[in-house]
C-alpha positions as a Markdown table, in Angstrom:
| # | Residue | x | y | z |
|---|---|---|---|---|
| 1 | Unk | 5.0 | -16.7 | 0.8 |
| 2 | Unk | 5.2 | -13.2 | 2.6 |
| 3 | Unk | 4.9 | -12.4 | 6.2 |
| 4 | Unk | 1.1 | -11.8 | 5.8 |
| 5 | Unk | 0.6 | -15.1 | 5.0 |
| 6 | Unk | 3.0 | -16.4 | 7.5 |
| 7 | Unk | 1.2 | -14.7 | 10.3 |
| 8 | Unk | -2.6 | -16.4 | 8.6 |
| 9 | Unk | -1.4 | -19.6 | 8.5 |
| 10 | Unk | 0.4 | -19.6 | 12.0 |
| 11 | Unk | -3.3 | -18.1 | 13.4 |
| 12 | Unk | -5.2 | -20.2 | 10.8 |
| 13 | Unk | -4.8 | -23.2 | 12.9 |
| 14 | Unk | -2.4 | -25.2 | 11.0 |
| 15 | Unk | -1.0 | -28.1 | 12.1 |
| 16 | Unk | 2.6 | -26.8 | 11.2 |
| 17 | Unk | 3.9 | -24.9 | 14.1 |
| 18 | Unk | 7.6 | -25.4 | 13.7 |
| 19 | Unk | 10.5 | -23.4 | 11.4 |
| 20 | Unk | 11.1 | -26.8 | 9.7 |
| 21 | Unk | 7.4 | -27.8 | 9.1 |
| 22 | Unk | 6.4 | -25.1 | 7.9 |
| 23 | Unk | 9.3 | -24.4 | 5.6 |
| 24 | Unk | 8.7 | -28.0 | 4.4 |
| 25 | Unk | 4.9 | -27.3 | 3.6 |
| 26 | Unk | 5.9 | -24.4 | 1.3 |
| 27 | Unk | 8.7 | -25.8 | -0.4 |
| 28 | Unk | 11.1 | -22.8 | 1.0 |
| 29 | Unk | 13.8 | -23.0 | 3.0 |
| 30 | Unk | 14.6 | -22.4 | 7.1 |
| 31 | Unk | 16.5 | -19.4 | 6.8 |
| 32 | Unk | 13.5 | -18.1 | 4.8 |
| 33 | Unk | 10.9 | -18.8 | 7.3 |
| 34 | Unk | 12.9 | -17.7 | 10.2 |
| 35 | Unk | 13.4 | -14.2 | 8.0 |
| 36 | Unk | 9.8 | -14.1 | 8.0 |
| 37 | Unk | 9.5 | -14.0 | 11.3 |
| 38 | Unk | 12.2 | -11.0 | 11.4 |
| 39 | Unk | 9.9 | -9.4 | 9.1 |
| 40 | Unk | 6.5 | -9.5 | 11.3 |
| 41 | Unk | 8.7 | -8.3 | 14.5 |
| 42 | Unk | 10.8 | -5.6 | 13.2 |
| 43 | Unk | 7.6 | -4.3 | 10.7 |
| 44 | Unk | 4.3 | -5.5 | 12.1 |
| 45 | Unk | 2.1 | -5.4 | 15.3 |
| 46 | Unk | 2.4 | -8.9 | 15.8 |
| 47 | Unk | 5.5 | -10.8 | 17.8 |
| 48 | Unk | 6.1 | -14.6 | 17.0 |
| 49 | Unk | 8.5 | -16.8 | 19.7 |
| 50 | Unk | 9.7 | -20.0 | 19.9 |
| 51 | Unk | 8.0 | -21.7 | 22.3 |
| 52 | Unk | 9.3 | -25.6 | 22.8 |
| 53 | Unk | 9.2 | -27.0 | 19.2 |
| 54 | Unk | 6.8 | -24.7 | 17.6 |
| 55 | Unk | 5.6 | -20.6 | 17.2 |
| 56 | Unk | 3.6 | -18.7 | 18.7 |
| 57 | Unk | 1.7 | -15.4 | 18.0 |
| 58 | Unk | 0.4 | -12.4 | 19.9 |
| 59 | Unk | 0.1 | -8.9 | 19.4 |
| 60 | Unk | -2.6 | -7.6 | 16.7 |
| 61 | Unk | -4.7 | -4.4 | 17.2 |
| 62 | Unk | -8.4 | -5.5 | 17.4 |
| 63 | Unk | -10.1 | -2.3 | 18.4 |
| 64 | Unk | -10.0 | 1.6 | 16.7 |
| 65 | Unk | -8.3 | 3.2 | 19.6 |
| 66 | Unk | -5.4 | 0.7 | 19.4 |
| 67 | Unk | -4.4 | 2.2 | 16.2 |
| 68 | Unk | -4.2 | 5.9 | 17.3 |
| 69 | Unk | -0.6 | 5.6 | 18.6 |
| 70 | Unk | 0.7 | 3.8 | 15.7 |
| 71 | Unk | -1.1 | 6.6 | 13.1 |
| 72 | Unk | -0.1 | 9.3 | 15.2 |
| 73 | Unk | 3.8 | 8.2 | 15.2 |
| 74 | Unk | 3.9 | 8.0 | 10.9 |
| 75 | Unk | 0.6 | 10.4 | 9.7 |
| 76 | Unk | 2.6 | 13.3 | 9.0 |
| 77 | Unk | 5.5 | 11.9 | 7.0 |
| 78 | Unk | 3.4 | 10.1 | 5.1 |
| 79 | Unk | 1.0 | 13.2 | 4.3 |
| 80 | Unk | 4.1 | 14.8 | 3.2 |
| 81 | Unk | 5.4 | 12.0 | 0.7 |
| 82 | Unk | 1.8 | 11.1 | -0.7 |
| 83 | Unk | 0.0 | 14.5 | -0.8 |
| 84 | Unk | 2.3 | 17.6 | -0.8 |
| 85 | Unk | 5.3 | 15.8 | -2.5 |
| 86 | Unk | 7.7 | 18.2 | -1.4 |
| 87 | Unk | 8.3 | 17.7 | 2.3 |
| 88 | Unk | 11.0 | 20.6 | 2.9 |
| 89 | Unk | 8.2 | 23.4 | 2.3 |
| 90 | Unk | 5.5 | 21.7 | 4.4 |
| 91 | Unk | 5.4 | 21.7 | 8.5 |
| 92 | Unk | 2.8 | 19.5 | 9.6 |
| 93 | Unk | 0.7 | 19.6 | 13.1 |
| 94 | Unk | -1.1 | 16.6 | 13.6 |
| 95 | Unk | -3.8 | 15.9 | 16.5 |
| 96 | Unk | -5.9 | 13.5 | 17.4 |
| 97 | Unk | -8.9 | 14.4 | 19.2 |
| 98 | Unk | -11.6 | 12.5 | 21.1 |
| 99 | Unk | -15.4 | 12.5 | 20.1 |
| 100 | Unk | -17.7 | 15.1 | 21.0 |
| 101 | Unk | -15.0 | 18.0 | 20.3 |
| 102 | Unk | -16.8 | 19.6 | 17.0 |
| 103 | Unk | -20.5 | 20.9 | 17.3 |
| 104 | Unk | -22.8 | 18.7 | 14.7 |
| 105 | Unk | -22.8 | 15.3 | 13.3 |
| 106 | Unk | -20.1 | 13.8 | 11.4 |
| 107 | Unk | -17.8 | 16.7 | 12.6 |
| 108 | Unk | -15.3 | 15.3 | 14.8 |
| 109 | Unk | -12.7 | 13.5 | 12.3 |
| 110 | Unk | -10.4 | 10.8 | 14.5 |
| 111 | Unk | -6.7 | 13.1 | 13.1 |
| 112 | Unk | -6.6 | 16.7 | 12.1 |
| 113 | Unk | -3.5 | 18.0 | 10.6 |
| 114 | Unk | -3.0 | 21.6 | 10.2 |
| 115 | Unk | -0.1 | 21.9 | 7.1 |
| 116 | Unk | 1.7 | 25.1 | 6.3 |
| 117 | Unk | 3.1 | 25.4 | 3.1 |
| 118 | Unk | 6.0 | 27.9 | 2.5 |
| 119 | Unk | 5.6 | 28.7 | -1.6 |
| 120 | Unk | 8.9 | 29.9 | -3.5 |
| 121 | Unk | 6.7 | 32.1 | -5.5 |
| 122 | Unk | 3.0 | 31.6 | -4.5 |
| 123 | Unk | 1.1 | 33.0 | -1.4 |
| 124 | Unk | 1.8 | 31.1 | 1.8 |
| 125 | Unk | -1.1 | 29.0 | 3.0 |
| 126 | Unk | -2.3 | 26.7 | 5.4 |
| 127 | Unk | -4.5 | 23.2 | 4.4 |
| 128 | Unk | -6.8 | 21.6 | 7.3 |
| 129 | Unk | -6.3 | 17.4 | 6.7 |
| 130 | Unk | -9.0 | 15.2 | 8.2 |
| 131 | Unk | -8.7 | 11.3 | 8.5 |
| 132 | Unk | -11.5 | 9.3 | 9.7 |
| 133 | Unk | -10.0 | 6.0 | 11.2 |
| 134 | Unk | -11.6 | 2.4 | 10.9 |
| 135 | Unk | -10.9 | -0.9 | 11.8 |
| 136 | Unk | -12.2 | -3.3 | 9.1 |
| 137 | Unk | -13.3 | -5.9 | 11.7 |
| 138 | Unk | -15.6 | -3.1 | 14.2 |
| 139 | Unk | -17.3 | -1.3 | 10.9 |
| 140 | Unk | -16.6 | -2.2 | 6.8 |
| 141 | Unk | -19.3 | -0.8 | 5.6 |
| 142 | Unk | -20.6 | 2.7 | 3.3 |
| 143 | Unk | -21.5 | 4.7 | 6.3 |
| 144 | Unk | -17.4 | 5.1 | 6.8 |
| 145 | Unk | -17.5 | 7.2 | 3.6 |
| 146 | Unk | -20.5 | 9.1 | 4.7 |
| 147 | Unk | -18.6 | 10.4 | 7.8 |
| 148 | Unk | -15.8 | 11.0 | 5.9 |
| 149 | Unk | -17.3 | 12.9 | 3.4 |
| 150 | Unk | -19.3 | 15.2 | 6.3 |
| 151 | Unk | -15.4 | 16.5 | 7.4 |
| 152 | Unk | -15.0 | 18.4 | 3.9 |
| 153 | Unk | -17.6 | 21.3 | 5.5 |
| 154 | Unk | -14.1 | 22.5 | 7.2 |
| 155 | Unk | -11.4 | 20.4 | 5.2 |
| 156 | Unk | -8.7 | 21.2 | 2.0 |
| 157 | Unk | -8.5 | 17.3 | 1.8 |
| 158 | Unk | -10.4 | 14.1 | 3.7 |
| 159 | Unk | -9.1 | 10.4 | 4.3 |
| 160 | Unk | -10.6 | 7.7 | 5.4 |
| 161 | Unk | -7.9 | 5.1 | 6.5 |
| 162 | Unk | -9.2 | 1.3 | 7.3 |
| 163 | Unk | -6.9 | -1.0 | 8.8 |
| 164 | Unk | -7.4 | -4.5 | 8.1 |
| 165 | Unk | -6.3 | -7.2 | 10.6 |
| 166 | Unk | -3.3 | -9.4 | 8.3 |
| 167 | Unk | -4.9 | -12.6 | 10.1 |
| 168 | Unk | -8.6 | -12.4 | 8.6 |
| 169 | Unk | -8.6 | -9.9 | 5.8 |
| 170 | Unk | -12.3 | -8.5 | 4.7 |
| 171 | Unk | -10.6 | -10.4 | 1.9 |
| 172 | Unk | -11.1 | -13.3 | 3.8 |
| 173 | Unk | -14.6 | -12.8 | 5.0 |
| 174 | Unk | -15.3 | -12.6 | 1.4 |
| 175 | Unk | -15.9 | -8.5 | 1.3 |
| 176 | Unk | -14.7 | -7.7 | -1.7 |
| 177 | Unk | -18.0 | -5.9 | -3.3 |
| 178 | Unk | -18.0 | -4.4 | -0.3 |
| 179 | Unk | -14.1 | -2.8 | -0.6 |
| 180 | Unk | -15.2 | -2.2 | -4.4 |
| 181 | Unk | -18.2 | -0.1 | -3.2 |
| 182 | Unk | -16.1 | 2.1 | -0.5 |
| 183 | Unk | -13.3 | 2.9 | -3.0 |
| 184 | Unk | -16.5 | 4.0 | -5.7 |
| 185 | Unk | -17.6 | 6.4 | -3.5 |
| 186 | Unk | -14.3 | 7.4 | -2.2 |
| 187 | Unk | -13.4 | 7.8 | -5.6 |
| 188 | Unk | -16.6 | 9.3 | -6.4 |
| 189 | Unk | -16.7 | 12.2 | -3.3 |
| 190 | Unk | -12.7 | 13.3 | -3.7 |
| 191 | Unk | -12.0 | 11.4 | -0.2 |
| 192 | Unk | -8.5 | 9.8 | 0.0 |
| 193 | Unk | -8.7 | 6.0 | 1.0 |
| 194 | Unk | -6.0 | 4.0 | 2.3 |
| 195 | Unk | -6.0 | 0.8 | 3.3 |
| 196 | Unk | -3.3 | -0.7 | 5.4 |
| 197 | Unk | -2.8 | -4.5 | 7.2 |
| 198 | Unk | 0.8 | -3.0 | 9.2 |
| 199 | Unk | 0.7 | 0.3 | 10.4 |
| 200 | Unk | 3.9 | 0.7 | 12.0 |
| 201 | Unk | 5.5 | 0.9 | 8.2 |
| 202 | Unk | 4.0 | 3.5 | 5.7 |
| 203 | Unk | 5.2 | 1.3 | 2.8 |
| 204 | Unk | 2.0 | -0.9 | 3.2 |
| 205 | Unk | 0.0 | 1.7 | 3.6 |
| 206 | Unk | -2.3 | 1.5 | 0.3 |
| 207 | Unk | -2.9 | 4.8 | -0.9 |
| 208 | Unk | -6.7 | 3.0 | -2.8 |
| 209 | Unk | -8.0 | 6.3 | -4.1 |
| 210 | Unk | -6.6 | 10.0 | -4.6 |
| 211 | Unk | -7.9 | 12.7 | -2.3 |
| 212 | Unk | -9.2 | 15.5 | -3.8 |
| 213 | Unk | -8.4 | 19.0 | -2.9 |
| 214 | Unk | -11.7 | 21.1 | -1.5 |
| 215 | Unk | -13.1 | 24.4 | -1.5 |
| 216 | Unk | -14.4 | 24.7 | 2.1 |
| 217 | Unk | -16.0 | 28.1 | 3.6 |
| 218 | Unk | -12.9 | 29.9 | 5.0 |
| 219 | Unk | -15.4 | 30.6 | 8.2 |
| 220 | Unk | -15.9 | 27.0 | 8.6 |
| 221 | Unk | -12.2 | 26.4 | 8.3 |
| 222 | Unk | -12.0 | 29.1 | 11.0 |
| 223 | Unk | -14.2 | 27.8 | 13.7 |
| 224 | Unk | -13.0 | 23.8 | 13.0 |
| 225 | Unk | -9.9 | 24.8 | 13.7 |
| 226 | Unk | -10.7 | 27.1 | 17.1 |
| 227 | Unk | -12.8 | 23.6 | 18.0 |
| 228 | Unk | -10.3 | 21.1 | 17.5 |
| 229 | Unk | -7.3 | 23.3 | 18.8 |
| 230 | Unk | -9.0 | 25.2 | 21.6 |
| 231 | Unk | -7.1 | 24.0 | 24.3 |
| 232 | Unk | -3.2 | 23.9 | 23.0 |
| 233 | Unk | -0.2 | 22.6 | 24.2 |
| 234 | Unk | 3.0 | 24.9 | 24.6 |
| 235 | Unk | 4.3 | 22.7 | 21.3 |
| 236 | Unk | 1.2 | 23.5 | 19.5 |
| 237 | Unk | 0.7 | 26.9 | 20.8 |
| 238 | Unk | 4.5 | 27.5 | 19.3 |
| 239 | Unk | 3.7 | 26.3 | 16.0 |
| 240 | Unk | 0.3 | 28.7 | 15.8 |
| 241 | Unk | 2.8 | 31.6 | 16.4 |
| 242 | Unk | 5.3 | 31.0 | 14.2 |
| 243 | Unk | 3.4 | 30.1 | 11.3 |
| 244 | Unk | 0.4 | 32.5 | 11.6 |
| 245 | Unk | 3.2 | 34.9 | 11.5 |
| 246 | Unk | 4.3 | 34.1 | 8.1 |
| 247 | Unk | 0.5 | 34.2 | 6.5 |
């Protein structure tokens, strides 16, 4: 028993509500079950209380949107330990943009990271990152990859990152050929798939299948990049300076 599996059976409707039951049902102890429910407040997006003899849950993420904050708080460190390896030569710049922003279809990826790399011996160079975002419960399904796969025109590397509510996995809804068939043509195309049920802890995010580095037109490169950062902050308007002038 994890705190996954806490969290299902609490909004499972089991009968068990309380510390005690529930540690009797699994044959584990109090102290284990009330370190459970440490774990899902400290690392999760879910909060269980006591409330009279038993626990209760709320929290969750059910739409896309609600998991911009949590990407945009962790994307970039975890870009650095999973792809580039070596964080102290990489500076990241990470946005997220709204729909609409990109001329075309399948243009406007949900993050774009802009990562300058500062080489001991080769040239300096910058990499555009796109990550299309899904929630498994609003759109599990092929097309995911498809819109993925139409962000390499302008991208060194492309991700497509599903989160999957802990409480009813795709799992659960009995998806697995469905999983098997994204990660194929993840696998297949060179996009990067992770797969996560907690977002606000990059240890269970689930790096599925490798992303591939790209070859996209440097002209492409050019105009995504005038599209998605056309209207700058003073933060990002700092890191264009400083790092263009290194190039």
């Amino acid at each position: 028993m994890d705190h996954f599996s806490l969290l299902r059976h609490l909004c499972g409707g089991e009968p068990e509500r309380a510390v005690k039951t529930i540690a009797a049902r699994y044959n584990v102890t109090n102290a284990f079950v009330e370190n459970l429910i440490k774990q899902v407040n400290d690392k999760t997006e879910f909060e269980i209380k006591k409330v009279g003899p038993g626990l209760e849950v709320s929290g969750g993420l059910d739409k896309e949107f609600a998991l911009y904050p949590h990407l945009q708080k962790h994307i970039d460190q975890w870009v650095k330990t999973n792809l580039y390896r070596d964080h102290s030569r990489t500076s990241v710049l990470v946005k997220n943009k709204p729909k609409g922003v990109v001329p075309g279809k399948w243009t406007n990826p949900d993050f774009t990271l802009l990562c300058y790399h500062n080489y001991l011996y080769s040239s300096n160079a910058i990499d555009t990152v796109t990550i299309e975002v899904k929630h498994a419960s609003e759109q599990f399904d092929i097309t995911a990859v498809y819109e993925a796969l139409g962000h390499l025109r302008a991208a060194h590397y492309g991700f497509l990152f599903y989160y999957d509510d802990p409480t009813n996995t795709v799992f659960d809804r009995g998806h697995e050929d469905t999983f098997t068939e994204i990660r194929g043509e993840c696998a297949r195309y060179g996009i990067g798939l992770i797969y996560s049920q907690c977002l606000s802890d990059i240890e269970y995010w689930n790096y599925v299948s490798t992303a591939a580095r790209q070859n996209p037109d440097p002209r492409k490169v050019d105009d995504f990049i005038d599209y998605v950062f056309n209207n700058r902050t003073k933060g990002e308007d700092d890191w264009f300076k400083s790092h263009q002038k290194k190039l």
